[in-house]
N, CA, C and O atoms as CSV, one atom per row, in Angstrom:
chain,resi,resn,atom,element,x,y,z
A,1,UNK,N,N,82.907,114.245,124.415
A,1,UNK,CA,C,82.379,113.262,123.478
A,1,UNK,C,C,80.888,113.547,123.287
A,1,UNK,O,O,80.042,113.738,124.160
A,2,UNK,N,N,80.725,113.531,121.750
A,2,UNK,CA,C,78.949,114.113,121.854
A,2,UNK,C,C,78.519,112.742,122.768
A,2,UNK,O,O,79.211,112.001,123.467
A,3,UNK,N,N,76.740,112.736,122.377
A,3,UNK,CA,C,75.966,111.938,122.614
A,3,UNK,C,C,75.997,110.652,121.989
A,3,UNK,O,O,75.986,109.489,122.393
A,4,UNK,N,N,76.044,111.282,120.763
A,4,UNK,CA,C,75.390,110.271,119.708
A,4,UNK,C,C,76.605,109.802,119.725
A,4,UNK,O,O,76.542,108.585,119.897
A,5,UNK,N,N,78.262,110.362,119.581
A,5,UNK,CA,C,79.474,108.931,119.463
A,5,UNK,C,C,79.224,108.100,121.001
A,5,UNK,O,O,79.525,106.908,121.064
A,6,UNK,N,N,78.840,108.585,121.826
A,6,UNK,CA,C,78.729,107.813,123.208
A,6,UNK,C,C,78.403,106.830,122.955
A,6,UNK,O,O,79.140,105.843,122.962
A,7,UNK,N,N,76.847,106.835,122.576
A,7,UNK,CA,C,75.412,105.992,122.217
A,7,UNK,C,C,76.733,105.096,121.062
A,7,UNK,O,O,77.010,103.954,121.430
A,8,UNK,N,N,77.126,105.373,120.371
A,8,UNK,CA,C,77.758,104.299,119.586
A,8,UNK,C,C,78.991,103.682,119.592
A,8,UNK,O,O,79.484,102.959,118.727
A,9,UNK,N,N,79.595,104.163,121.016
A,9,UNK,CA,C,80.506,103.509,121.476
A,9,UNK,C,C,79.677,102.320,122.171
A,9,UNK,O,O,79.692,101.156,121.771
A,10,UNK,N,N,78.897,102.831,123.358
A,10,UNK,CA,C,78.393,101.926,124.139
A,10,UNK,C,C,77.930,100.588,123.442
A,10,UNK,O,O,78.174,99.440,123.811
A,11,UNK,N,N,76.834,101.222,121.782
A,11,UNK,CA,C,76.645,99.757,121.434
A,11,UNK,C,C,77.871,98.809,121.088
A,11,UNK,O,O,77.962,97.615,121.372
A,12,UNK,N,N,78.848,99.643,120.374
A,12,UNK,CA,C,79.978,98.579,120.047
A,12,UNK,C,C,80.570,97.685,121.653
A,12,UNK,O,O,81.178,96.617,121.717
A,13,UNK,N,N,80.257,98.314,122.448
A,13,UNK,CA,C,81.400,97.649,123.794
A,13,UNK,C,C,80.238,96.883,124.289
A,13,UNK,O,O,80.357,95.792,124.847
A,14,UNK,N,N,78.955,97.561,124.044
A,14,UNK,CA,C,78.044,96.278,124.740
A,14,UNK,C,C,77.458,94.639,124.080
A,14,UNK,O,O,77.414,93.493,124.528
A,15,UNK,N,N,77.007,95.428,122.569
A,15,UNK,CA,C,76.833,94.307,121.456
A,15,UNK,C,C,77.245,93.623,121.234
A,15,UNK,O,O,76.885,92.448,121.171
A,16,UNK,N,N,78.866,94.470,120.873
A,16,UNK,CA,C,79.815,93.527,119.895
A,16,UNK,C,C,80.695,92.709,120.774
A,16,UNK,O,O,80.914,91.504,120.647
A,17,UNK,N,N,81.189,93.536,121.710
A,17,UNK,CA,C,81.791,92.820,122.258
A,17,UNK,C,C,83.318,93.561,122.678
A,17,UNK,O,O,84.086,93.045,123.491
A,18,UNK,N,N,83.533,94.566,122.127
A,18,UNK,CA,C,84.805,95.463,121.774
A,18,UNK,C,C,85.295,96.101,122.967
A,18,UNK,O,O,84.862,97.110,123.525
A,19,UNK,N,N,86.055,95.518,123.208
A,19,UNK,CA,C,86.376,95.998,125.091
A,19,UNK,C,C,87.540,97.368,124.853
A,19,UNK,O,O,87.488,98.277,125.681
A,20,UNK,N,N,88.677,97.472,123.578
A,20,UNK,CA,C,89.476,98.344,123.887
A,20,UNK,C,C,89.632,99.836,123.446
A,20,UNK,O,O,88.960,100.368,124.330
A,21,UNK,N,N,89.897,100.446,122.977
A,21,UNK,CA,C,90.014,102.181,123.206
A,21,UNK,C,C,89.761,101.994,121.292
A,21,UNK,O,O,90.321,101.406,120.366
A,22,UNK,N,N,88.491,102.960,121.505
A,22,UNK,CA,C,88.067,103.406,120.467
A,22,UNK,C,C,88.256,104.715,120.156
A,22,UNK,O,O,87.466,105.353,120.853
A,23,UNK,N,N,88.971,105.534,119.387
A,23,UNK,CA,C,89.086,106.701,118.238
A,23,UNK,C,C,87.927,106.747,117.574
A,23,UNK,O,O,87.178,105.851,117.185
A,24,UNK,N,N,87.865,108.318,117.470
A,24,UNK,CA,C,86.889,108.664,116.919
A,24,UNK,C,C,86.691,108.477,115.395
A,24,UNK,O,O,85.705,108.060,114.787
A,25,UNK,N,N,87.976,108.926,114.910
A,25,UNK,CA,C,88.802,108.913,113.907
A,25,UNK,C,C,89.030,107.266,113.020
A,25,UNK,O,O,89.051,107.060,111.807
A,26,UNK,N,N,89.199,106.141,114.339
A,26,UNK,CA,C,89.655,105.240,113.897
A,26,UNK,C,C,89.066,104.504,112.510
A,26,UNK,O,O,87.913,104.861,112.265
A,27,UNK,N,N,89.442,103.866,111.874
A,27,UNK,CA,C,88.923,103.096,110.412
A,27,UNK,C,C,88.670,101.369,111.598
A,27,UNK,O,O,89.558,100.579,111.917
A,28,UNK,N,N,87.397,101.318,111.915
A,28,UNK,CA,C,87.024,100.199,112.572
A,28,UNK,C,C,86.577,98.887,111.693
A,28,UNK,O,O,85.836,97.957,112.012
A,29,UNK,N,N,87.177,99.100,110.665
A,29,UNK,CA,C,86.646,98.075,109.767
A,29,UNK,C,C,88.618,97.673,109.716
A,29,UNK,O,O,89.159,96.709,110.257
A,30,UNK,N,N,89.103,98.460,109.128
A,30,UNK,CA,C,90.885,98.327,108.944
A,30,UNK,C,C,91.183,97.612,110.141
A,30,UNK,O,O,91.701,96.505,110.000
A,31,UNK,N,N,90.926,98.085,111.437
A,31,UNK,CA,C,91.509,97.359,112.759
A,31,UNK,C,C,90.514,96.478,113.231
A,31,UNK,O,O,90.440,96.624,114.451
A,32,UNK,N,N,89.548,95.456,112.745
A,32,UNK,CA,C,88.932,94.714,112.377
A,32,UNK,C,C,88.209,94.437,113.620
A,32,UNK,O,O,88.111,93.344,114.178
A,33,UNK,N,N,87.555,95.926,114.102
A,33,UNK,CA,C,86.343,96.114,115.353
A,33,UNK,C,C,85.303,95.595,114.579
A,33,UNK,O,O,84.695,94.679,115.132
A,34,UNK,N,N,84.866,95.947,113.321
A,34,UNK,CA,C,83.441,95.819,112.993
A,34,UNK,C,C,84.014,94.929,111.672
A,34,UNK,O,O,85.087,94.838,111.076
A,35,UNK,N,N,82.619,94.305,111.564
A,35,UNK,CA,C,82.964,93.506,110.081
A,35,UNK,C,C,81.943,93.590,109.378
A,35,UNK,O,O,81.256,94.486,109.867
A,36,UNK,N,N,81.369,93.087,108.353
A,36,UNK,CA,C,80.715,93.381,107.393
A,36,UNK,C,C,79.527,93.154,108.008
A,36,UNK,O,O,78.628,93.955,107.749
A,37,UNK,N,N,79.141,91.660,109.268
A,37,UNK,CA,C,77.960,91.560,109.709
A,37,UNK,C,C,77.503,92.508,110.969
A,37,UNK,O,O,76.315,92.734,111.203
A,38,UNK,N,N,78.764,93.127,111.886
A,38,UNK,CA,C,78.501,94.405,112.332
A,38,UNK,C,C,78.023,95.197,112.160
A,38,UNK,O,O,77.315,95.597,113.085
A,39,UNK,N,N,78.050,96.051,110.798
A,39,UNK,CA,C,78.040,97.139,109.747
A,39,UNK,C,C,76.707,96.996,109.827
A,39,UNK,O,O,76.136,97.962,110.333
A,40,UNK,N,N,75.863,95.884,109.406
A,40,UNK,CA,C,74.337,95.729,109.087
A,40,UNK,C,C,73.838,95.351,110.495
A,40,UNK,O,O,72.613,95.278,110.592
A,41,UNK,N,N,74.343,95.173,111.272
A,41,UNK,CA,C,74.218,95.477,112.849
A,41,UNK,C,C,73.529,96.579,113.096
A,41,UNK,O,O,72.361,96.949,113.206
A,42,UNK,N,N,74.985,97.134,113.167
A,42,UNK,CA,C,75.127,98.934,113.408
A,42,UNK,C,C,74.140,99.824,112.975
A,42,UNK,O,O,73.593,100.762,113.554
A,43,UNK,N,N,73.978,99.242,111.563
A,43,UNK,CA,C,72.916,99.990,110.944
A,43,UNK,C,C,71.535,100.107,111.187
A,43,UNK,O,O,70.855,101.121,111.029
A,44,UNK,N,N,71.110,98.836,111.641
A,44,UNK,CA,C,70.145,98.388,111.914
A,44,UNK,C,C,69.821,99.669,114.010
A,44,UNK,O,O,68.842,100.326,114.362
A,45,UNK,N,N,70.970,99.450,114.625
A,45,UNK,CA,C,70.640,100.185,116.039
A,45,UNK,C,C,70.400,101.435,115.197
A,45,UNK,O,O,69.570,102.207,115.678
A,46,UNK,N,N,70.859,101.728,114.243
A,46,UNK,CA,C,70.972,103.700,114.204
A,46,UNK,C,C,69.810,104.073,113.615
A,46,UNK,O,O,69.411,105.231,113.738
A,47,UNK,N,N,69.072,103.079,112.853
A,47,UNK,CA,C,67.932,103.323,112.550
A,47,UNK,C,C,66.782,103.145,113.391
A,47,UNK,O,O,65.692,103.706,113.273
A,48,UNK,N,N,67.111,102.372,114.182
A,48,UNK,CA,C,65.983,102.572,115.357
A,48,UNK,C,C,66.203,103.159,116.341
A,48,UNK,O,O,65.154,103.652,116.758
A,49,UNK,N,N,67.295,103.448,117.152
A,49,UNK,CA,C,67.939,103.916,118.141
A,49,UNK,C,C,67.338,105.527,117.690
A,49,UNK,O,O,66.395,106.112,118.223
A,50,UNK,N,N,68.165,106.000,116.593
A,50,UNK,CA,C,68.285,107.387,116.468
A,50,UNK,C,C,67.052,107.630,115.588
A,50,UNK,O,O,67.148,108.827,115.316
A,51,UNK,N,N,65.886,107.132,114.960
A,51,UNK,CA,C,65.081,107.313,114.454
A,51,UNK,C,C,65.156,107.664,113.171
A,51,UNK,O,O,64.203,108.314,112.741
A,52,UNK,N,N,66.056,107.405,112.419
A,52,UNK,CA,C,66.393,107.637,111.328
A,52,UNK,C,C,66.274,106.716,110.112
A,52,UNK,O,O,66.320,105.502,110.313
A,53,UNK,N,N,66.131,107.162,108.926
A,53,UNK,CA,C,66.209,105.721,107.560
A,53,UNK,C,C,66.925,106.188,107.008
A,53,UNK,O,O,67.044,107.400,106.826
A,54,UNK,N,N,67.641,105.247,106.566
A,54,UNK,CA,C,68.647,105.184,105.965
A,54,UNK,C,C,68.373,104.130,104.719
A,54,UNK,O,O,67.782,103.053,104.797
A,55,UNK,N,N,68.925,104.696,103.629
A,55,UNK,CA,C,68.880,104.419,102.184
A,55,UNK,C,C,69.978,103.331,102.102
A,55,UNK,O,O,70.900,103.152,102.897
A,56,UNK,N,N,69.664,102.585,100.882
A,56,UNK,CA,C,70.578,101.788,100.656
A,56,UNK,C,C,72.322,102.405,99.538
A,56,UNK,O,O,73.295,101.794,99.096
A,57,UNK,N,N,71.938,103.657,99.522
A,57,UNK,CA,C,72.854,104.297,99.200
A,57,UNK,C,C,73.960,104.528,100.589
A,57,UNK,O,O,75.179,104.508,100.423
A,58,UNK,N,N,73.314,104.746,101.966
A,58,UNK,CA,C,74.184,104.871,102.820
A,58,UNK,C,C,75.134,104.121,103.319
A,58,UNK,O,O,76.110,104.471,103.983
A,59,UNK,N,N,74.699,102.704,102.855
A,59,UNK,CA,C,75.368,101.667,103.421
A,59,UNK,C,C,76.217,101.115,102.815
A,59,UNK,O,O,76.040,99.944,102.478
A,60,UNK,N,N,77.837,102.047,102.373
A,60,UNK,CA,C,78.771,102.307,101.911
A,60,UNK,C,C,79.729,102.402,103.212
A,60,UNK,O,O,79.358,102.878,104.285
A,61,UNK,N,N,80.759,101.985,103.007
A,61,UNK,CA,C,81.989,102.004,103.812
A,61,UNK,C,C,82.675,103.294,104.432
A,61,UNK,O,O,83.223,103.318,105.534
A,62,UNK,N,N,82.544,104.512,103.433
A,62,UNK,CA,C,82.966,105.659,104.425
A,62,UNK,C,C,82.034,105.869,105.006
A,62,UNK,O,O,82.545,106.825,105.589
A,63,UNK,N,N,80.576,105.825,105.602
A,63,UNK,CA,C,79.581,106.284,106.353
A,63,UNK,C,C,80.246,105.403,107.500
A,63,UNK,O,O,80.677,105.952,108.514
A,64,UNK,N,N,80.320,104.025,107.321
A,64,UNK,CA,C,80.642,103.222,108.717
A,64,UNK,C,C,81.727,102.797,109.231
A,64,UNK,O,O,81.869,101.885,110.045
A,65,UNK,N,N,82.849,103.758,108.542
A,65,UNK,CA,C,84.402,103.286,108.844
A,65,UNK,C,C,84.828,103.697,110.069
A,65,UNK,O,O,85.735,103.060,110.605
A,66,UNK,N,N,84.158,105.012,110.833
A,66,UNK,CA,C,84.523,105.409,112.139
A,66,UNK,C,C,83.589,105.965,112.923
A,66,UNK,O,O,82.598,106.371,112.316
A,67,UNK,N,N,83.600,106.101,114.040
A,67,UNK,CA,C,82.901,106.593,114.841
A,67,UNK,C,C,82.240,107.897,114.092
A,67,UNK,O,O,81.092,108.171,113.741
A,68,UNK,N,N,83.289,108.456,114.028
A,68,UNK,CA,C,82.815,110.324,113.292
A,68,UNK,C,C,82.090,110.257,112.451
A,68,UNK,O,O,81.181,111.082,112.358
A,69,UNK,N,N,82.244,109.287,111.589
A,69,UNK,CA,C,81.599,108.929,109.998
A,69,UNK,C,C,80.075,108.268,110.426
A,69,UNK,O,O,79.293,108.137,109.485
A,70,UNK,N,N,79.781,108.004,111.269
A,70,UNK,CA,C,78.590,107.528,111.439
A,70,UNK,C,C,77.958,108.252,112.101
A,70,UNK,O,O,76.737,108.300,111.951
A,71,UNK,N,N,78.730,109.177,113.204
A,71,UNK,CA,C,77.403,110.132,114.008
A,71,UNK,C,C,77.227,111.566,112.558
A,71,UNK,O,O,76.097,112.032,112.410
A,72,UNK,N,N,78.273,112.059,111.729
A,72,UNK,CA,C,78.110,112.864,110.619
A,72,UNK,C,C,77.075,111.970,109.900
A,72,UNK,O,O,76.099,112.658,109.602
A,73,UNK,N,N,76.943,110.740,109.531
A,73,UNK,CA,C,75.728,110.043,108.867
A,73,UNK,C,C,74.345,110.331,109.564
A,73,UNK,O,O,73.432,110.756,108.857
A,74,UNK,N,N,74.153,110.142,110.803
A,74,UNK,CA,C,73.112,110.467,111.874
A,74,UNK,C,C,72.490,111.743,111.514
A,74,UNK,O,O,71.351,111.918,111.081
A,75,UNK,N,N,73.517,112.720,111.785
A,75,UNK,CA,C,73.491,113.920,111.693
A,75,UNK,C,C,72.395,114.517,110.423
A,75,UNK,O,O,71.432,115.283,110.450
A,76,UNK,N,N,73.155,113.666,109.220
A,76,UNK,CA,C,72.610,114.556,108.163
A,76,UNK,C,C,71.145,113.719,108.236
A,76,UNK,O,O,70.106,114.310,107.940
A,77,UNK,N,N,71.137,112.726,108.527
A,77,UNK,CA,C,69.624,111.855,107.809
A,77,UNK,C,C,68.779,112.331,108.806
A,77,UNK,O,O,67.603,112.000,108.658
A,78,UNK,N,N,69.044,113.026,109.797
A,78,UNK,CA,C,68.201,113.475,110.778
A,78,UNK,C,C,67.801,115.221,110.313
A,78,UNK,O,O,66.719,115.804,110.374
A,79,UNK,N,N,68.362,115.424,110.121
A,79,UNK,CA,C,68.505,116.715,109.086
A,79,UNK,C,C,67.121,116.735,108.150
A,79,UNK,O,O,66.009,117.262,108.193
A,80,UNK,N,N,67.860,115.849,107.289
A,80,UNK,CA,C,66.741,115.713,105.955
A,80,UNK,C,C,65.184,114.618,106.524
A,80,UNK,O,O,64.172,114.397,105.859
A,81,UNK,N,N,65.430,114.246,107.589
A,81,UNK,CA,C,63.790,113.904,108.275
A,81,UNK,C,C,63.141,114.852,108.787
A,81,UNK,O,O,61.927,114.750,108.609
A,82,UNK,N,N,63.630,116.154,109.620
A,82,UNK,CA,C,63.052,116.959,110.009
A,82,UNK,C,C,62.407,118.052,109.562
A,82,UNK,O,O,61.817,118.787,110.354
């Protein structure tokens, strides 16, 4: 498991509250881990956590539907900061 899905497992199991087996893969909005006030949660740790900004273009539903989809979001905005 990279880092960065770790780092965003941990916040979901510590924050939110999400005690059971998270996929990387999974659609966490469909199996109703995260919800819309999560999402602006979430967003909010990854921008400070991971040092990153994020546009209001990012904050679209496939960036935050799964684990994968959000450390690939990380990924690139860290990319285009450096």
């Amino acid at each position: 498991m990279s880092e960065t899905i770790q780092k965003l497992v941990d916040y979901i199991r510590n924050e939110i509250g999400y005690d059971g087996r998270l996929d990387h893969d999974a659609d966490l909005l469909d199996e109703e881990i995260l919800d819309s006030f999560s999402v602006v949660e979430i967003a909010t740790y990854i921008q400070t956590n991971f040092e990153v900004e994020l546009s209001g273009d990012d904050l679209v539903r496939e960036n935050f539907s799964s684990l994968s989809s959000m450390a690939a979001l990380i990924t690139k905005r860290s990319e285009s900061t450096s």
